[in-house]
N, C-alpha and C positions, 0 to 999 in steps of 0.2 A: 299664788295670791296671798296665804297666811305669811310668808317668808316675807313677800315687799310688804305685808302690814307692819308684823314686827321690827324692820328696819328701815323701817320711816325714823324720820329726824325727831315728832313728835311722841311714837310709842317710845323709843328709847329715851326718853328724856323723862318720862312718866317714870318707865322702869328703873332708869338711872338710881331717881331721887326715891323711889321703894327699897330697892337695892342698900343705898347707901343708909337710908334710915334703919335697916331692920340690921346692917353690922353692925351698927351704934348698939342696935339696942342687943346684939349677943356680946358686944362688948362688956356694956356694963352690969349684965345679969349674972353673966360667970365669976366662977369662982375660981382666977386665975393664980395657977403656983410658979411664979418663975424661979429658971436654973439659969445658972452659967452665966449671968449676967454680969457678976465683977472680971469678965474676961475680956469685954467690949466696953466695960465703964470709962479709960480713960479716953477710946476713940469718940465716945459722946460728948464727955466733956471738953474733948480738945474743941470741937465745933466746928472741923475742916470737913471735906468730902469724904463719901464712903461711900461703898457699896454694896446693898443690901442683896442678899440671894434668899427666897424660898420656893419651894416646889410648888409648880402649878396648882395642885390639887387641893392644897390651904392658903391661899390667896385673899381668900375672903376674909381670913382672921388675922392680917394682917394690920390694919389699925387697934388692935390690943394691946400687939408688942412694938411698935414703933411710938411712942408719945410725941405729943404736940409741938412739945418743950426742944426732943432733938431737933437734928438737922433736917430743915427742909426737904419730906420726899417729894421724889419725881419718879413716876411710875412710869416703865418702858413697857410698851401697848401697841399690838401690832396692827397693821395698813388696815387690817379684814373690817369688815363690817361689822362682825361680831365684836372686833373690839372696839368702836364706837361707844356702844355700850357701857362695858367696861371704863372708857373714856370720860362720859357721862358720869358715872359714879362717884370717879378719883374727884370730879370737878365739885360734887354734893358734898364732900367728905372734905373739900378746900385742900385737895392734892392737886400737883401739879405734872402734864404727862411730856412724855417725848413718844411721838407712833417712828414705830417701825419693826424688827422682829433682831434679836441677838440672833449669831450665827448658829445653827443646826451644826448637831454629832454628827461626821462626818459630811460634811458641807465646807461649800469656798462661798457660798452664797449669804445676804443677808437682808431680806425685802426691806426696800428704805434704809438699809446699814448705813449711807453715806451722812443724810439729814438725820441720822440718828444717834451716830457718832459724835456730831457736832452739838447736836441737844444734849447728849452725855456727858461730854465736856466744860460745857458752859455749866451745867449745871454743877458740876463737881468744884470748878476754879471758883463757884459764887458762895462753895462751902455746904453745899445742900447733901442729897444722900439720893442716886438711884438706886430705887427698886426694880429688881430681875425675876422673873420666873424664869432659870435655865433651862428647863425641860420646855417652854412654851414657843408658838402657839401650839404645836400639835404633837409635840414628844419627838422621842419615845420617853416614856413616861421617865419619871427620876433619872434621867441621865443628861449630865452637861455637858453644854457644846462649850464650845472655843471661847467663844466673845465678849462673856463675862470678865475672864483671867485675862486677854487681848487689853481689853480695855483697863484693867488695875495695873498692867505694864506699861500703856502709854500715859494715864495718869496719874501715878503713884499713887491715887488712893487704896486704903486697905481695903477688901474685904470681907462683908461682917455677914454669917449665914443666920435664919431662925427658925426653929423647926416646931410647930404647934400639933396640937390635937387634944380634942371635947370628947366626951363621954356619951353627950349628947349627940346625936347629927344623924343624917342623913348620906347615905354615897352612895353613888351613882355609878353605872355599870359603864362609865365613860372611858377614853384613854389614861384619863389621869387619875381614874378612880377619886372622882372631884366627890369633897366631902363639905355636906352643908351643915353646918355647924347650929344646933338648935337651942335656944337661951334656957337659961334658968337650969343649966349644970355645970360640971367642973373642968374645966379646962388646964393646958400646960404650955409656960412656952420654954424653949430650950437652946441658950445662944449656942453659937459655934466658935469654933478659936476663929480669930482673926487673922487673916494671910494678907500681908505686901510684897507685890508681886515687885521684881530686881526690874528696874530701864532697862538692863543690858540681859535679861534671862533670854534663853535661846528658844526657837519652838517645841523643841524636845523637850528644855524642860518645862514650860508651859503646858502642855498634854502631863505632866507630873503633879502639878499643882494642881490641875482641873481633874484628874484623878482621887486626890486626894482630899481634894472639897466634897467632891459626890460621893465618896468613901464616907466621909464623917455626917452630912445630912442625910445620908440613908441609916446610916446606924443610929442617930439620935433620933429619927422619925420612928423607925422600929420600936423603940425603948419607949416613945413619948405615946405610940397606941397600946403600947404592951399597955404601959402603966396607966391607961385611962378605960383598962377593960377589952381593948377591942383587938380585931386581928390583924397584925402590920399587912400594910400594902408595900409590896414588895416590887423594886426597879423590873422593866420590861426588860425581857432577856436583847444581849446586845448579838446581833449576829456576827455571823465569823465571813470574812473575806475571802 
């Protein structure tokens, strides 16, 4: 009974608009340091597509380090119910989504992959920017799957990772060690190098790139809880075959 309350069309829309008011408001109460940003400067101001990646578990503080000014985001948000929600939010906040799920580490599969593919696309050819949580909806935690790197080889767009974390917050004993960011402290965001992926790159080396994307946001997530006091949350061990 509490579960079909919660995901009623009307509590999530309540929630939504709670949700999206109280990031505003850790937004503009922190005290944010950004890095690495002249690394992704020229991709902003070119003002073609890109494609944003951060880790599920800082999600929420993601209109901090995207501004209004770039490229139009579009949030990839999956089929679930729960992400409904989530759905609602992007929409408070005047984002715009595509439902469906990126393909899972080790997976052929992609719930909604096909209409989702196609919302990715359009959006990207209109010059806009999707947003990815690679590890989402359900992990394993900081580890990327395919679909991300897939998708910047069938669209030439580049790449852009951003890796946050508050002083302030709350986390949760979840899969993604989801951290709720609490206002009025100091915050970090920390770009990543930008990769374009080759039209012609093989799947071998695709699994190369997607390695070495998850390589470098895990280490700058590391560095960026190091340095805000806390103890890094560290990628779910990947099991052996």
């Amino acid at each position: 009974m509490f579960k079909r309350f919660m995901r009623s069309k009307a509590v999530q829309t309540i929630l939504g608009f709670i949700l999206a008011a109280y990031m505003v408001l850790v937004k503009y109460t922190t005290r944010w340091t950004v890095e690495r940003q002249d690394n992704v400067q020229h991709i902003i101001d070119g003002g073609k597509g890109a494609i944003g990646l951060t880790w599920h578990s800082r999600f929420l503080m993601l209109n901090a380090g995207w501004k209004q000014h770039y490229q139009k985001p579009h949030i990839l948000i999956s089929l679930s119910r729960d992400g409904a929600l989530v759905a609602y939010t992007a929409k408070f906040l005047g984002l715009n989504t595509v439902r469906g799920s990126a393909r899972k580490a080790g997976s052929n599969k992609a719930k909604g992959g096909s209409s989702a593919i196609r919302g990715m696309m359009s959006a990207l050819e209109e010059d806009g920017a999707i947003v990815i949580t690679p590890d989402g909806p359900r992990g394993p935690r900081q580890r990327m799957g395919i679909g991300p790197v897939g998708l910047a080889r069938l669209s030439g767009a580049p790449i852009v990772s951003l890796t946050f974390s508050v002083r302030n917050r709350i986390q949760f004993k979840s899969w993604d060690r989801f951290v709720l960011p609490l206002p009025f402290g100091r915050g970090i965001i920390i770009w990543g190098t930008p990769l374009t992926i080759p039209a012609d790159a093989s799947d071998e080396e695709l699994e190369t790139y997607k390695n070495t994307i998850e390589t470098e946001m895990n280490a700058l997530l590391r560095d960026a809880d190091i340095r805000m006091g806390r103890k890094p949350v560290e990628p779910a061990e990947v099991k052996s075959s």
